[in-house]
MIVEXTI-672131 format. One line per field, with one value per residue (C-alpha): residue in one letter; x, y, z. Coordinates in steps of 0.25 Angstrom, whole numbers, plus 2048, in hexadecimal, padded with zeros to 3 digits. Layout:
! MIVEXTI-672131
res [A|...] .
x [X|...] .
y [Y|...] .
z [Z|...] .
! end
This chain:
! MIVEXTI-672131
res [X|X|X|X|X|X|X|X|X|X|X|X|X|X|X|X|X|X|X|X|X|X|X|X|X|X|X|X|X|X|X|X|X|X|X|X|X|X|X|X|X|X|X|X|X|X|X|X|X|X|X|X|X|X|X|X|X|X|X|X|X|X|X|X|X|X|X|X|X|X|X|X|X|X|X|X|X|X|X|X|X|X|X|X|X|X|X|X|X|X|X|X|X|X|X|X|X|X|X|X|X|X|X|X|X|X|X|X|X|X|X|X|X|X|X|X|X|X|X|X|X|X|X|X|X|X|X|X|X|X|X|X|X|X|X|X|X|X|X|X|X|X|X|X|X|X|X|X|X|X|X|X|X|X|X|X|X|X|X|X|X|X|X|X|X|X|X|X|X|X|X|X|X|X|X|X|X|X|X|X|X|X|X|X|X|X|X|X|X|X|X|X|X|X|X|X|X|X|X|X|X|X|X|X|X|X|X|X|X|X|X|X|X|X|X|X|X|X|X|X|X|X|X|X|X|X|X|X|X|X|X|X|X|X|X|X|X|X|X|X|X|X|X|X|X|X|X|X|X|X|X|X|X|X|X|X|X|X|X|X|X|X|X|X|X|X|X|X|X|X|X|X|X|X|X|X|X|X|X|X|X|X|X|X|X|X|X|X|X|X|X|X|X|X|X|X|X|X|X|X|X|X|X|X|X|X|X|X|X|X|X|X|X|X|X|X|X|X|X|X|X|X|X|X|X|X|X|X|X|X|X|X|X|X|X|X|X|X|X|X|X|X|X|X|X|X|X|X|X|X|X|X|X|X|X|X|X|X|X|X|X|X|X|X|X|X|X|X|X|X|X|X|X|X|X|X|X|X|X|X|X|X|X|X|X|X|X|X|X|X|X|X|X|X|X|X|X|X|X|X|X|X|X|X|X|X|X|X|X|X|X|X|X|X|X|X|X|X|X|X|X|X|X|X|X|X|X|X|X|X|X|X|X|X|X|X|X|X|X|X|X|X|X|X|X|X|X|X|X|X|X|X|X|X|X|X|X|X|X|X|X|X|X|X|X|X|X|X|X|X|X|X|X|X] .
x [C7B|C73|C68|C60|C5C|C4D|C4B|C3D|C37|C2A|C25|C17|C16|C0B|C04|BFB|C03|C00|C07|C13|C12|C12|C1E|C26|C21|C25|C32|C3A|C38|C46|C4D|C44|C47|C57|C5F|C66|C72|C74|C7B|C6F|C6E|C62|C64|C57|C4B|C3E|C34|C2B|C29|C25|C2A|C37|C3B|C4A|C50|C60|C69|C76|C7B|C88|C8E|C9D|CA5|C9B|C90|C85|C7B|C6B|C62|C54|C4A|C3A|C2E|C22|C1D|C10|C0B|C05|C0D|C1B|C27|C33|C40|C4B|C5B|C5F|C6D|C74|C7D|C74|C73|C64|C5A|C4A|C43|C33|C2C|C1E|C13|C09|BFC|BFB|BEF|BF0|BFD|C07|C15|C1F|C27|C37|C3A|C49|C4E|C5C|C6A|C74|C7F|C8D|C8B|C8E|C94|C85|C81|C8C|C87|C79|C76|C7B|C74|C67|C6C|C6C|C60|C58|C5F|C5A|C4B|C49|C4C|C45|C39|C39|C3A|C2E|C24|C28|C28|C19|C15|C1B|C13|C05|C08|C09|BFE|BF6|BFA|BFA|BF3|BF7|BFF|C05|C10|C19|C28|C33|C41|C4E|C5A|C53|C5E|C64|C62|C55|C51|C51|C4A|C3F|C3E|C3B|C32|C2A|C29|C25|C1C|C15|C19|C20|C2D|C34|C43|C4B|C58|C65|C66|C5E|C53|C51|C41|C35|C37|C42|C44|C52|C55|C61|C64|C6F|C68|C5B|C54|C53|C56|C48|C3C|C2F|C2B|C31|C2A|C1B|C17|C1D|C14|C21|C30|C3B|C48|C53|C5E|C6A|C7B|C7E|C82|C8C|C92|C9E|CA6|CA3|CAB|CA3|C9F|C99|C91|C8F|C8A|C82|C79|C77|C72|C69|C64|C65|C5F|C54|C4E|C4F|C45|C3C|C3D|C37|C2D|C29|C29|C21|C12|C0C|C15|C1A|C11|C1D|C2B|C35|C43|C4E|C53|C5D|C5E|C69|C60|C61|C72|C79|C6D|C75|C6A|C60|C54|C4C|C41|C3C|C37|C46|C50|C5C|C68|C76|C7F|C83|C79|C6D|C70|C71|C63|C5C|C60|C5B|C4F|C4D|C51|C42|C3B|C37|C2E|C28|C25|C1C|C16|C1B|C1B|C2A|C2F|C3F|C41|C4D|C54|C5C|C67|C62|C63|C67|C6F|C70|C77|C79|C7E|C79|C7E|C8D|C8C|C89|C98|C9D|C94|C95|CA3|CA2|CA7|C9B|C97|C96|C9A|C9E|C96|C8B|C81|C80|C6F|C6D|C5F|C5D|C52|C50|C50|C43|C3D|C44|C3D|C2F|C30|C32|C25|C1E|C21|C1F|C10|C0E|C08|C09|C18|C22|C2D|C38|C36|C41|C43|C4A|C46|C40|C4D|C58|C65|C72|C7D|C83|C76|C74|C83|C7F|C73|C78|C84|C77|C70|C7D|C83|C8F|C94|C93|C9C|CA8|CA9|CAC|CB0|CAE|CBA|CBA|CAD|CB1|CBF|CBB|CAD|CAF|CA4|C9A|C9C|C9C|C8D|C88|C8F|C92|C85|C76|C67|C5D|C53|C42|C3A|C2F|C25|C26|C23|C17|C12|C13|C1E|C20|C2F|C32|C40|C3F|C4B|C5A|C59|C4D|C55|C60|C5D|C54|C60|C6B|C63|C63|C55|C4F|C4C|C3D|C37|C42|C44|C4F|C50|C58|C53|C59] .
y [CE5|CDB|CD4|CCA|CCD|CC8|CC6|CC4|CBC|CBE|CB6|CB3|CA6|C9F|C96|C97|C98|C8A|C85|C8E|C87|C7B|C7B|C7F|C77|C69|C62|C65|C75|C78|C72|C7C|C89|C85|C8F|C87|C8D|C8D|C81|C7C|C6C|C69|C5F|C61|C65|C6A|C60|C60|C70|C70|C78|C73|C6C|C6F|C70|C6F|C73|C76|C82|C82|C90|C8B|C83|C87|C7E|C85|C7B|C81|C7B|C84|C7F|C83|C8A|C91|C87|C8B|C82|C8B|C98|C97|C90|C96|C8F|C94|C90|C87|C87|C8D|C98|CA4|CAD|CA9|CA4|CA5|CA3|CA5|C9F|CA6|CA0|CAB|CAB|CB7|CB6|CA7|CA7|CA9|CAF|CA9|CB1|CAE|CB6|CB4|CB9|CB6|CBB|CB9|CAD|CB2|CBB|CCB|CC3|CC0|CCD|CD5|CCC|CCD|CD2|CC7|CBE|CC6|CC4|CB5|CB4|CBB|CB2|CA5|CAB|CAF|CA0|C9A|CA3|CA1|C91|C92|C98|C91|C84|C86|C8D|C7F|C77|C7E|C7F|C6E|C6E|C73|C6D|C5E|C61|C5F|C51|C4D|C45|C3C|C3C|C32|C3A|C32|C3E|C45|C4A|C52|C5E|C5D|C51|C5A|C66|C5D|C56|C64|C68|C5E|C5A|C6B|C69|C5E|C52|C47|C43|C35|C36|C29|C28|C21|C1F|C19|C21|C2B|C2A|C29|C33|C2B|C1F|C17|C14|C10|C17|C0E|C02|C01|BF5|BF7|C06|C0A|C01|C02|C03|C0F|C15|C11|C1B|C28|C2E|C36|C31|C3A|C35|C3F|C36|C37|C39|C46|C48|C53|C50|C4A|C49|C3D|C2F|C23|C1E|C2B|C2D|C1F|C21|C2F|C24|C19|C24|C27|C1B|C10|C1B|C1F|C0F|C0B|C16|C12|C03|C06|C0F|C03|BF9|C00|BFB|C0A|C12|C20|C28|C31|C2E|C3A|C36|C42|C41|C4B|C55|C4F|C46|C50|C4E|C5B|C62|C6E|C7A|C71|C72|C64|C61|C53|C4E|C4F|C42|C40|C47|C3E|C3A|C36|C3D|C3D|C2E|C2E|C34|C2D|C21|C28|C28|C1C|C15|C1A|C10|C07|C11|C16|C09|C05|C13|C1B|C2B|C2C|C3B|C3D|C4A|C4F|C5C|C65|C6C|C6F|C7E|C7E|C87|C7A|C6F|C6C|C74|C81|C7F|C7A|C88|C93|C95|C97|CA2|CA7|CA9|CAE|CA2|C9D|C9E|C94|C88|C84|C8B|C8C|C8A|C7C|C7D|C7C|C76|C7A|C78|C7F|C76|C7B|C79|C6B|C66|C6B|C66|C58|C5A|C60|C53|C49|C50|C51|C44|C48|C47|C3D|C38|C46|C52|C5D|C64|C6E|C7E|C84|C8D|C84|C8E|C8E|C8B|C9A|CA0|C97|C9C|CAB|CAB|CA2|CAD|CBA|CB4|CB2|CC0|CBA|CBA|CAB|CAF|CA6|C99|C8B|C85|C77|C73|C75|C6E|C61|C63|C64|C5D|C52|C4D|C50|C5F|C5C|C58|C60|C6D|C6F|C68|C6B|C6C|C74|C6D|C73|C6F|C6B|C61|C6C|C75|C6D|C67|C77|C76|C84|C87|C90|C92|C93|C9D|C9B|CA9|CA3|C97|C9E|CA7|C9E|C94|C9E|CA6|CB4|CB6|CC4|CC4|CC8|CCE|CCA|CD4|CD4|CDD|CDD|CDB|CE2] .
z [503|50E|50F|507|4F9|4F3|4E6|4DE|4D2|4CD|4C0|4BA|4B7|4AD|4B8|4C2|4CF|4D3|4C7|4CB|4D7|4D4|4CA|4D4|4E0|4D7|4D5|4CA|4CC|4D3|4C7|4BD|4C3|4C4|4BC|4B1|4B0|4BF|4C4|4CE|4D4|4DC|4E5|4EC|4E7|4F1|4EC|4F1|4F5|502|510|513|506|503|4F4|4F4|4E8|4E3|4DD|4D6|4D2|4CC|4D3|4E0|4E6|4EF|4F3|4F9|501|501|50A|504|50C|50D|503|4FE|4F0|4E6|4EC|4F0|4F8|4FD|4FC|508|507|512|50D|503|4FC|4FF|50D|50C|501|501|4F4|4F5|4E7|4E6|4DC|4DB|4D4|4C9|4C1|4B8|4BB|4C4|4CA|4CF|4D9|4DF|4EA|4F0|4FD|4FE|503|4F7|4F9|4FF|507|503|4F8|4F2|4F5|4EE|4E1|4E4|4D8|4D0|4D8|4D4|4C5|4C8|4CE|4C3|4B9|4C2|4C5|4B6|4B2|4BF|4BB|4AA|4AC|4B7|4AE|4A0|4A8|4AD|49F|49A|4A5|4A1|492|494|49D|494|487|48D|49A|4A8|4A5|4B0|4AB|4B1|4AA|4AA|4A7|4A5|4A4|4AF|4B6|4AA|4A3|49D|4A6|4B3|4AC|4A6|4B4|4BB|4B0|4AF|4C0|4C2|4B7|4BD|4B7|4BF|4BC|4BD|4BB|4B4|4BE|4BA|4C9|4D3|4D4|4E1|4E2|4DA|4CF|4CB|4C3|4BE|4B0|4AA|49D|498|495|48A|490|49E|4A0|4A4|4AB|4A5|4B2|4B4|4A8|4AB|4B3|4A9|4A1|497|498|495|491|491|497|48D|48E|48B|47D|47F|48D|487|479|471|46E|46B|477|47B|470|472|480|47A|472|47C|486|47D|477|482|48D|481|480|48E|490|484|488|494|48F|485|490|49A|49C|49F|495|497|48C|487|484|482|47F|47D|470|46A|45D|45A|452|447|444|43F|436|432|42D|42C|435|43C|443|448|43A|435|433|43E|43B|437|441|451|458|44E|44F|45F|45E|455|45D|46A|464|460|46D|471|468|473|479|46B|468|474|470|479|474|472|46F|46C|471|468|471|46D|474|483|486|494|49E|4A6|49D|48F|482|48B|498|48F|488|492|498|488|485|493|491|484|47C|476|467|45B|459|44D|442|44C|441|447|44C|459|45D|46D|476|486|48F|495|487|487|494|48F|483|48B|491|486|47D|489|48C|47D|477|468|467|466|45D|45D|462|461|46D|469|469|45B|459|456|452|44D|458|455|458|464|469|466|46E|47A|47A|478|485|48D|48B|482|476|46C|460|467|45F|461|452|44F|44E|45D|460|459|45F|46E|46E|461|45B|467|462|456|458|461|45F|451|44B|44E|447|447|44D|44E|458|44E|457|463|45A|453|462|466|472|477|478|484|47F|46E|46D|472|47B|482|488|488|491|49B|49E|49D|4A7|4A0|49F|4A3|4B0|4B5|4C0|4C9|4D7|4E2|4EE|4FA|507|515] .
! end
């Protein structure tokens, strides 16, 4: 068994093959077609795309680092670009991207010519790697085309708004994923940095103090800021002064921004501050939209403060929309990402009475509805981000387990949770709301992932895969 292997994509995509193109040849793009449940830095992005430009990442497989340097070529805008390893893990690397015209649309082509990583090793496992390459190019492939059936969908709703976005929490979670979304739509992105910003696209803030946090100055020239920058809420069992610390990241980080918004002479015309669902407390059966009261206790009371802290840029008429999210569903961080190695292992399953709801939201869904409400002028005050089919916790449990292959009947009483997590799990694992969507669904916001097994299957990577070949070359 010698010799290199080639293995072939082909996809039609929605767009004209310009379109295609262009999504791919702008910033942001390499951190939309990462697999999230691979563990994948880029420490180097090719920006901009041209003969010669390098992109450098790290792969981490368990306790093993591999780092890759690809070198681009044969750089044609509008119908392909080849990325080469310089250095890396494989015997050799070639990926050829083909944009090519097919009627009003397009179809996107990978081709990779490669020899597999370690020797005879790689090739003795070759077809696993297949398997693994399927999983990656059936994600790389499904995010491609819903992302620019998003872009026109917006494009032609609001038209062809080039906006210009201010993003504080930038570097997390959602705050990379909207970056890239937004920059590969076409938008210009201008990233709030607790550090000394590294070039034009940043700016410094500090999130910690409410009066001089943020410039206006730094502000006048946005046409949407989004705030997402909070401390995480489950990275840590509470005491006072965490919970403490929860608030303040929240509030004093919240009214900087909106005192800045307030004070600046050309004012940014949209203001979208994270909120949380946690605004509704512990509703039991009972199901609430955004018309509903807040819930009773510490984290309803942590939200509704969060919100109000935006009342400087409400005030000085600013649009101001408290985007309340759900739980995240992604393969790359958060309740998701905390779950997978459970339930892979068979130990997943209820917790508690699992009747608790569970109101979740797909992180791509998330990221557009960002967008969706910073081009839509109609809304502001809250907005549930959060997907039409909130469940119980059990059914949640059963399906997570149906998509990975596992059984979820393995389970975690209460008694447990309050005694290994306190009151944090209390909160978050033992309570819950079923919480609708109701002003997507009025402003008609098109969810690409409204069941569990749709998200499920995207960020665990167990979609089917399609029109996939691999051969062996002599």
């Amino acid at each position: 068994m010698t010799g290199r292997y080639e293995y072939l994509k082909s996809t039609p995509m929605p767009v004209p093959a310009s379109l295609l193109s262009a999504w791919h040849f702008r910033s942001g793009a390499i951190h939309r077609l990462i697999p999230p449940w691979e563990n994948i830095r880029v420490k180097r992005e090719a920006s901009p795309l041209v003969d010669g430009a390098r992109a450098e990442i790290e792969i981490r497989k368990g306790p093993v680092k591999l780092e890759l340097v690809a070198v681009h070529s044969d750089v044609v805008a509008g119908e392909q670009f080849v990325d080469e390893q310089l250095t890396g893990p494989f015997g050799s690397w070639r990926h050829r991207h083909r944009f090519i015209a097919e009627g009003e649309g397009s179809r996107l082509e990978d081709k990779i010519v490669y020899d597999p990583p370690f020797g005879i090793l790689g090739r003795l496992g070759q077809r696993i790697f297949h398997g693994e390459l399927d999983r990656q190019f059936a994600f790389r492939h499904a995010r491609t085309r819903e992302d620019l059936r998003r872009h026109a969908e917006f494009n032609e709703r609001f038209g062809a708004t080039r906006l210009r976005v201010g993003v504080t929490g930038a570097s997390g979670l959602v705050g990379r994923q909207l970056c890239a979304f937004l920059s590969t739509g076409g938008h210009d992105v201008v990233r709030f940095v607790r550090g000394n910003p590294r070039g034009p696209s940043e700016r410094s803030w500090n999130p910690l103090d409410a009066e001089r946090g943020m410039t206006p100055e730094s502000v006048e020239d946005l046409d949407v800021v989004v705030h997402l920058a909070v401390e995480g809420i489950a990275d840590g069992r509470w005491n006072a002064v965490r919970k403490q610390r929860i608030r303040e990241s929240r509030t004093i980080g919240t009214a900087a921004v909106a005192r800045a918004i307030a004070s600046a002479r050309t004012k940014p015309r949209a203001f979208i501050s994270a909120s949380a669902i946690g605004y509704y407390g512990n509703r039991g059966d009972e199901r609430v939209d955004e018309r509903s009261a807040p819930g009773t206790g510490y984290l309803a009371d942590v939200v509704t403060a969060w919100e109000d802290a935006t009342v400087a840029a409400r005030d000085a008429g600013v649009r101001t929309v408290h985007a309340r999210v759900g739980v995240v569903l992604a393969s790359a961080g958060g309740a998701l990402a905390r779950m997978r190695l459970p339930f892979l292992m068979g130990a997943g399953g209820p917790i508690g009475n699992g009747q608790q709801g569970m109101s979740w939201i797909s992180l791509d869904d998330l990221v557009a509805g960002l967008v969706f409400l910073a081009l839509n002028d109609s809304v502001r005050g809250a907005v549930n981000l959060v997907a039409p089919a909130a469940v119980p916790q059990r059914a949640f449990a059963k399906e997570l387990g149906r998509v990975l292959g596992r059984p979820a009947f393995a389970p975690l009483p209460a008694f447990v949770v309050r005694a290994l997590f306190g009151e944090m799990g209390q909160r978050l694992l033992l309570e819950g709301a079923f919480v609708r969507p109701s002003v997507l669904e009025r402003e008609r916001f098109r969810f690409a992932h409204p069941t569990l097994e749709a998200v499920l299957r995207l960020e665990l990577g167990r979609l089917k895969p399609e029109n996939a070949t691999l051969g062996q070359q002599s």
